[in-house]
N, CA, C and O of each residue as an XYZ file, in Angstrom:
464
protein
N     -15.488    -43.836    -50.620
C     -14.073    -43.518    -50.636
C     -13.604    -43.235    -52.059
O     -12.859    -42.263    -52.184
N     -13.852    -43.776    -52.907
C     -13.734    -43.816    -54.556
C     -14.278    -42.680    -55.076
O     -14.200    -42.462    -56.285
N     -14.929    -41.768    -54.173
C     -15.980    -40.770    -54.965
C     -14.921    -39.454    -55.246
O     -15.145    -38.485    -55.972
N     -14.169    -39.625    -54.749
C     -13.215    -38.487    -54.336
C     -11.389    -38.549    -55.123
O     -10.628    -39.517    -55.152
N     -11.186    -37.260    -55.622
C      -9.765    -37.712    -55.800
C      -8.633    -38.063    -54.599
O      -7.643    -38.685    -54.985
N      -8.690    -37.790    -53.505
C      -8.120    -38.114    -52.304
C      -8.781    -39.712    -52.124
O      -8.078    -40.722    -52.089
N     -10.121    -39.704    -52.029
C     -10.518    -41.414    -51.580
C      -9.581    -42.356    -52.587
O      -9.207    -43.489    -52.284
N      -9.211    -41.555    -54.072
C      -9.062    -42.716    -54.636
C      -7.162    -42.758    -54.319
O      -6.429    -43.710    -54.586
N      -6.947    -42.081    -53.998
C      -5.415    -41.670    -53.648
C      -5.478    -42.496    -52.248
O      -4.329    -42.787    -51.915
N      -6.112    -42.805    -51.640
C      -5.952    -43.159    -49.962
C      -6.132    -44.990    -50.476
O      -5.255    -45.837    -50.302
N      -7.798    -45.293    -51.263
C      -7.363    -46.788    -51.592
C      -6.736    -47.185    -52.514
O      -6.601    -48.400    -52.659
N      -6.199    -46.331    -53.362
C      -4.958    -47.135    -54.235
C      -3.870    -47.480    -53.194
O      -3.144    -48.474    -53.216
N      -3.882    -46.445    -52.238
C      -2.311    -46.619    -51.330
C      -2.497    -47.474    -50.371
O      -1.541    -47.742    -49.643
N      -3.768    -48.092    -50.157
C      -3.621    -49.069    -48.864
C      -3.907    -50.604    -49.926
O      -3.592    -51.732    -49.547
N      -4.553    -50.298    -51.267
C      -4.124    -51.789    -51.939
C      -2.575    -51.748    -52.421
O      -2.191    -52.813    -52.905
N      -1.925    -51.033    -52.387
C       0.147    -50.891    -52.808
C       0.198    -51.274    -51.317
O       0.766    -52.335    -51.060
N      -0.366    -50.489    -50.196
C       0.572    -50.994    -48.967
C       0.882    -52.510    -48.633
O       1.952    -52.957    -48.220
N      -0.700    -53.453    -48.993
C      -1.176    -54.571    -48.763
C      -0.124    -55.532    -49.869
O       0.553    -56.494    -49.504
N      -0.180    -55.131    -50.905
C       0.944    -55.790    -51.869
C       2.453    -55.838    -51.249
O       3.258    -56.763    -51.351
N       2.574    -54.922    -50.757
C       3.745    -54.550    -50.663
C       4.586    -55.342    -49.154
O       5.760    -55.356    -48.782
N       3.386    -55.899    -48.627
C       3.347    -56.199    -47.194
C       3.465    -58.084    -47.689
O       4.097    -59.006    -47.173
N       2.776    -58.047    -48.586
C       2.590    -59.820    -49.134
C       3.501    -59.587    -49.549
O       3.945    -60.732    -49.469
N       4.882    -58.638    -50.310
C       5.907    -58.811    -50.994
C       6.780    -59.039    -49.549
O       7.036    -60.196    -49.216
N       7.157    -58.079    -48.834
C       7.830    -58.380    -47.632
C       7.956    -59.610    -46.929
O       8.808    -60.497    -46.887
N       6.768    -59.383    -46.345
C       6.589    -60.431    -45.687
C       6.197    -61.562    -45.548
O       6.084    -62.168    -44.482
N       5.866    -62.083    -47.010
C       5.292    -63.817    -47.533
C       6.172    -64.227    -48.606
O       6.823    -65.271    -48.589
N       6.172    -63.417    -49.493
C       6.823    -64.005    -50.765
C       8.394    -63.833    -50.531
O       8.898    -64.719    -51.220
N       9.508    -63.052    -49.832
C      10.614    -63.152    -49.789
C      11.291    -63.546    -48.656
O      12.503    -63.762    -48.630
N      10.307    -63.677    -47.428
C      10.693    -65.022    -47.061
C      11.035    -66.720    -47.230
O      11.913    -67.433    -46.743
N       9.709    -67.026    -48.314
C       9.636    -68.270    -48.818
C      10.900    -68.689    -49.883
O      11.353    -69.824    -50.030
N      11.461    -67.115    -50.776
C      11.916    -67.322    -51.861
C      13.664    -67.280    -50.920
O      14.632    -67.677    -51.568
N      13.844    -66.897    -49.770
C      15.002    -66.617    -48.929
C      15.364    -67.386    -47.778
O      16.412    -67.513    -47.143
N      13.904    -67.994    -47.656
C      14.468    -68.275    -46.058
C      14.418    -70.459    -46.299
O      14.671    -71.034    -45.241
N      14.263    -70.972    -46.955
C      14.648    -72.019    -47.044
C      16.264    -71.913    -47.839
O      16.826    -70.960    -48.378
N      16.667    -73.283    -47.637
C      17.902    -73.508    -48.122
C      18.056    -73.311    -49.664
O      17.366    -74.058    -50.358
N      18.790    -72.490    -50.242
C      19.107    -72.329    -51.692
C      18.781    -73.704    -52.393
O      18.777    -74.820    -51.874
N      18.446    -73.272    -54.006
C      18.494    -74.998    -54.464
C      16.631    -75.981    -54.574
O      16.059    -76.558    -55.499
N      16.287    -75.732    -53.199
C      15.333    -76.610    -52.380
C      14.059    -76.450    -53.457
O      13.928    -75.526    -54.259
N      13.523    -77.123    -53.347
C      12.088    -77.137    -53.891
C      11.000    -75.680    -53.494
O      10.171    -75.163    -54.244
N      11.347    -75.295    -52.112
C      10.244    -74.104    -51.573
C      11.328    -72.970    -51.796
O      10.905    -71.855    -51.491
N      12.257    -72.995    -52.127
C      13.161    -71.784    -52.732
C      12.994    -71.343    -53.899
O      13.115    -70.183    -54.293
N      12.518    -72.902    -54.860
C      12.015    -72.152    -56.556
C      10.789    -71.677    -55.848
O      10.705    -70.487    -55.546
N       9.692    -72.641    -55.520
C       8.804    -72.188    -55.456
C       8.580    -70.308    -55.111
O       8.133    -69.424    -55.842
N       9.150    -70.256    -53.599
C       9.205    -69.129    -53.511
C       9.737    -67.736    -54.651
O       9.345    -66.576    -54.782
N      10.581    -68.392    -55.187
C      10.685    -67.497    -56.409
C      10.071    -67.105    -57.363
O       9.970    -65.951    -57.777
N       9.519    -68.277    -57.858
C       8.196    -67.686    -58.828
C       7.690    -66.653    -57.673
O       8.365    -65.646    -57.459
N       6.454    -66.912    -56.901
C       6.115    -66.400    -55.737
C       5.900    -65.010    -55.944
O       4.866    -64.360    -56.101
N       7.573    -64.570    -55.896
C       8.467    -63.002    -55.468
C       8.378    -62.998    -57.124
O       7.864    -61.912    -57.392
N       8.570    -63.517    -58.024
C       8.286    -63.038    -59.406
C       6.759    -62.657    -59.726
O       6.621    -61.706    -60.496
N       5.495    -63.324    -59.198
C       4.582    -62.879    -59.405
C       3.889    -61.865    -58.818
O       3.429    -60.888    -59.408
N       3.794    -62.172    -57.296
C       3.823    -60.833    -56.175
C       4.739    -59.875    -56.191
O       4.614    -59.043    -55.292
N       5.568    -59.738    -56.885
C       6.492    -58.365    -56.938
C       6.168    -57.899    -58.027
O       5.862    -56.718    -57.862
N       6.017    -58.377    -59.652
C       5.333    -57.872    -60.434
C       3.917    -57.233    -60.148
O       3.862    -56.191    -60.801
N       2.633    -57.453    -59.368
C       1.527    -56.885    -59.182
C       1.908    -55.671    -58.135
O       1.324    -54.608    -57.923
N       2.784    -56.077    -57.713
C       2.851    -55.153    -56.614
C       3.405    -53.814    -57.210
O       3.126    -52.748    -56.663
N       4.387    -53.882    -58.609
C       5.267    -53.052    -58.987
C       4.077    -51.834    -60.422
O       4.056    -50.631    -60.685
N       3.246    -53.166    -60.985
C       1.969    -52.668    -61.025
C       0.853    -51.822    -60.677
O       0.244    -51.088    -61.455
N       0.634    -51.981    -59.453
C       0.111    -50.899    -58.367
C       0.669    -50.186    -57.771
O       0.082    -49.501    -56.933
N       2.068    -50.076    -57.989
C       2.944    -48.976    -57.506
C       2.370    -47.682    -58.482
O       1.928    -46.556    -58.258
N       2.655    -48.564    -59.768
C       2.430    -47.384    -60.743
C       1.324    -46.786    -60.582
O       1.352    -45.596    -60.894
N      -0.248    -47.435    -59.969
C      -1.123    -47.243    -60.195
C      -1.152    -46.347    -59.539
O      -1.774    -45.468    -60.136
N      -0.661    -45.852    -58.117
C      -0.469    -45.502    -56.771
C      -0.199    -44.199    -57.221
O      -0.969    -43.256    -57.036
N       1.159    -44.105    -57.961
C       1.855    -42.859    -58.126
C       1.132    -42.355    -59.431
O       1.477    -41.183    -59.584
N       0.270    -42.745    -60.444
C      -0.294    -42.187    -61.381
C      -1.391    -41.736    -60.655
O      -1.601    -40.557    -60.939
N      -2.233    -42.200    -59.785
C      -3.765    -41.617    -58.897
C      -3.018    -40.711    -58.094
O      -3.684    -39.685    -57.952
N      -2.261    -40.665    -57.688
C      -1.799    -39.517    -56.540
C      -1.188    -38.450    -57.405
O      -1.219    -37.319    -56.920
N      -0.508    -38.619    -58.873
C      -0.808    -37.285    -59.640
C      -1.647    -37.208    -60.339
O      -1.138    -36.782    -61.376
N      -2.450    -37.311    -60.460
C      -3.902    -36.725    -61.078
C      -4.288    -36.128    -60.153
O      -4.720    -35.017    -60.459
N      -4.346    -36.459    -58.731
C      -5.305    -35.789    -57.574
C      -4.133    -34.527    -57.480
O      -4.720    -33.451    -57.589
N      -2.884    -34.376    -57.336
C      -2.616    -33.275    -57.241
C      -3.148    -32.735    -58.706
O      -4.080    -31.936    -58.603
N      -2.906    -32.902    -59.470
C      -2.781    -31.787    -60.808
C      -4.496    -31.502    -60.782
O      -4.654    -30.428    -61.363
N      -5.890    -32.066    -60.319
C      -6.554    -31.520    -59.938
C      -6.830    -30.838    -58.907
O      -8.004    -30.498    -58.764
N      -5.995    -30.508    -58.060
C      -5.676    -29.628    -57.149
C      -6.548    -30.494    -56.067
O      -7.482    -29.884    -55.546
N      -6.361    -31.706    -55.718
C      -6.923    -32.105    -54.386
C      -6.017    -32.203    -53.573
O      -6.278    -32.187    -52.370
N      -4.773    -32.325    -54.019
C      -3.928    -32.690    -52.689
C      -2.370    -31.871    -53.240
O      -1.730    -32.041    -54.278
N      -2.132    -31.002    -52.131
C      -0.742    -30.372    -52.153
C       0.624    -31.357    -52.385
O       0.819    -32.571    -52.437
N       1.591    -29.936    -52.511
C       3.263    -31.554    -52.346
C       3.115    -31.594    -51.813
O       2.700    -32.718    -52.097
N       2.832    -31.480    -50.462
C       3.881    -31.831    -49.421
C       2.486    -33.488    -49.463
O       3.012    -34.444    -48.893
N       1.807    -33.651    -49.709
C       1.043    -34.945    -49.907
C       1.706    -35.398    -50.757
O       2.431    -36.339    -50.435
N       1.726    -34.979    -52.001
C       2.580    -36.077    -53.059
C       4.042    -36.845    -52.277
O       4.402    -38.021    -52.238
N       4.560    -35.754    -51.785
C       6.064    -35.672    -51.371
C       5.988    -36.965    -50.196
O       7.003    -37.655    -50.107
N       4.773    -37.314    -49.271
C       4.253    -37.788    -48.612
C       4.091    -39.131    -48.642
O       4.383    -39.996    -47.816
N       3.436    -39.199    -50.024
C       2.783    -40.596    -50.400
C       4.285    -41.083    -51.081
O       4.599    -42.273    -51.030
N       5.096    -40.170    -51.656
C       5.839    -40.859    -52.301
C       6.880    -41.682    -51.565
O       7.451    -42.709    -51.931
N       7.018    -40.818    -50.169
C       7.921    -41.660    -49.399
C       7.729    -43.233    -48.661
O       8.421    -44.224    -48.428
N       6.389    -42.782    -48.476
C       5.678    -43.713    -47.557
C       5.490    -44.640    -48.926
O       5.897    -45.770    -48.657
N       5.268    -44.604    -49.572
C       5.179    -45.888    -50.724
C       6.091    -47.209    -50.724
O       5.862    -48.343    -51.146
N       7.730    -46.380    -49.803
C       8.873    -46.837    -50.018
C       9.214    -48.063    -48.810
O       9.963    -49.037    -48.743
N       8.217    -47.408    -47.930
C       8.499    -47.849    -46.252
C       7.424    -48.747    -46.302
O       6.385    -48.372    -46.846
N       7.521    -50.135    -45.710
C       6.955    -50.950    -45.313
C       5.584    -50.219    -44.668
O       5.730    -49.056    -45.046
N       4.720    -50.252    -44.139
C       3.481    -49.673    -43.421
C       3.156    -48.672    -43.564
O       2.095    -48.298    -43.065
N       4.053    -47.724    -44.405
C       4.378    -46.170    -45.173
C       2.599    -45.968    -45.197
O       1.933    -45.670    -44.206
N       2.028    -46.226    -46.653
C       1.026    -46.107    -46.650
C      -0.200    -45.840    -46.061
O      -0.993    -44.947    -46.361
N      -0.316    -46.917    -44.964
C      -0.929    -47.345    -43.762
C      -1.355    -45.717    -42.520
O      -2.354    -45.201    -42.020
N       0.295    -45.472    -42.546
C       0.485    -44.051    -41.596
C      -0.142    -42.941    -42.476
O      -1.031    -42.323    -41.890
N       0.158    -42.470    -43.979
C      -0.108    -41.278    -44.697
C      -1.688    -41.570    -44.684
O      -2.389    -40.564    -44.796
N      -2.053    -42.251    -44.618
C      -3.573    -42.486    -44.619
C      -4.319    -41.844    -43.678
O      -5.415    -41.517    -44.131
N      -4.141    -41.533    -42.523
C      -4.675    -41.158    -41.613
C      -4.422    -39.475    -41.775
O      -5.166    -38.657    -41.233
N      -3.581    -39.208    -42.374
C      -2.896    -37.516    -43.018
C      -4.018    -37.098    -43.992
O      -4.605    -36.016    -43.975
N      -4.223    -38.129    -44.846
C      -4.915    -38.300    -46.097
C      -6.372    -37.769    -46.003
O      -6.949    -36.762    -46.413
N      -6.733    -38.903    -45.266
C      -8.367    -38.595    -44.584
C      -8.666    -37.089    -43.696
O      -9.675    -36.384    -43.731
N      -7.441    -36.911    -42.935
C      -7.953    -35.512    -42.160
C      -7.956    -34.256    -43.509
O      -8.757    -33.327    -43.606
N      -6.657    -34.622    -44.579
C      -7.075    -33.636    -45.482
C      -8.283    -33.259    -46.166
O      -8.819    -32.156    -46.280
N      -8.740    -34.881    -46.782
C     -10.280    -35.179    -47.575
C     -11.303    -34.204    -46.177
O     -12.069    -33.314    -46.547
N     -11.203    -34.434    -45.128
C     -12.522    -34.073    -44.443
C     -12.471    -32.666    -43.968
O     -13.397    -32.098    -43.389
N     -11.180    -32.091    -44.293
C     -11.154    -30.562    -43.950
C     -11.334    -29.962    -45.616
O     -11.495    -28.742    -45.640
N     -11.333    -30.342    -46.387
C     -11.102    -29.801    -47.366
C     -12.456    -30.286    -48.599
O     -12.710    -30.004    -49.770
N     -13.032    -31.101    -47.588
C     -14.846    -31.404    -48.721
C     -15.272    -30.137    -48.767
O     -14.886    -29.247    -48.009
N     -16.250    -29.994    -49.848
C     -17.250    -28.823    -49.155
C     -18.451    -28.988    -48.970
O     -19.013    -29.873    -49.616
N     -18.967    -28.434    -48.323
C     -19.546    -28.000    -47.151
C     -21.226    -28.568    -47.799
O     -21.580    -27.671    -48.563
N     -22.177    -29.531    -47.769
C     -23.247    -30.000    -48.426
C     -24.380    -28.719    -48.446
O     -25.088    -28.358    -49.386
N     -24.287    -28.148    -47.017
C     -25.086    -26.612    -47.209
C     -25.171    -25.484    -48.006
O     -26.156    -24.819    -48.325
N     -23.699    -25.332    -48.355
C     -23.248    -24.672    -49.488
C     -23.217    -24.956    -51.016
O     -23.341    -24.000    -51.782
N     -23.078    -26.066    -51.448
C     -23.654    -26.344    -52.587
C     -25.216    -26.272    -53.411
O     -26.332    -26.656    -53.061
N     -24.676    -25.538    -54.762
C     -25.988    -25.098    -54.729
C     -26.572    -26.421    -55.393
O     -25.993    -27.467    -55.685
N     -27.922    -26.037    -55.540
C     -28.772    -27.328    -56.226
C     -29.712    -26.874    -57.493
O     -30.388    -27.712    -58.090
């Protein structure tokens, strides 16, 4: 998957989706859903301070690998335009992935054709 500028565009975006999913759905619950004040409310805050920082981290990482792969011409806007939305949306990622991969496998070339 890594061998490719699309592979590396598809697992940067499903390690941002996975962050992004521990940001949702673990760390701002803990830091929200006990009573203000409480002991598992700081806790949770650090939490959402540390998991939202890595996560905001691999955002960048996300949107810097997905322009390189366009500006090497692996992947069109309407992919950038793509990833960028889905970055935004909870499971975003998850869905463009499956877009991602049909692009990588229509658009390899061809092992017969390469010369040697």
């Amino acid at each position: 998957m890594l061998s490719t500028p699309v592979g590396r565009v598809r697992a940067a975006g499903l390690v941002e989706g996975v962050s992004a999913l521990l940001l949702f759905f673990v760390a701002m619950p803990l830091k929200y859903g006990p009573p203000a004040g409480s002991e598992l409310a700081l806790l949770g805050k650090q939490v959402v301070y540390y998991v939202g920082s890595i996560h905001g981290g691999l955002f960048a990482l996300y949107a810097l690998i997905t322009f390189v792969a366009w500006g090497q011409g692996a992947l069109w806007f309407k992919h950038v335009a793509m990833a960028a939305g889905a970055s935004i949306v909870p499971f975003g990622p998850f869905v463009i992935d499956r877009v991602l991969k049909r692009h990588q496998e229509r658009t390899k070339p061809d092992a017969a054709a390469v010369p040697r």
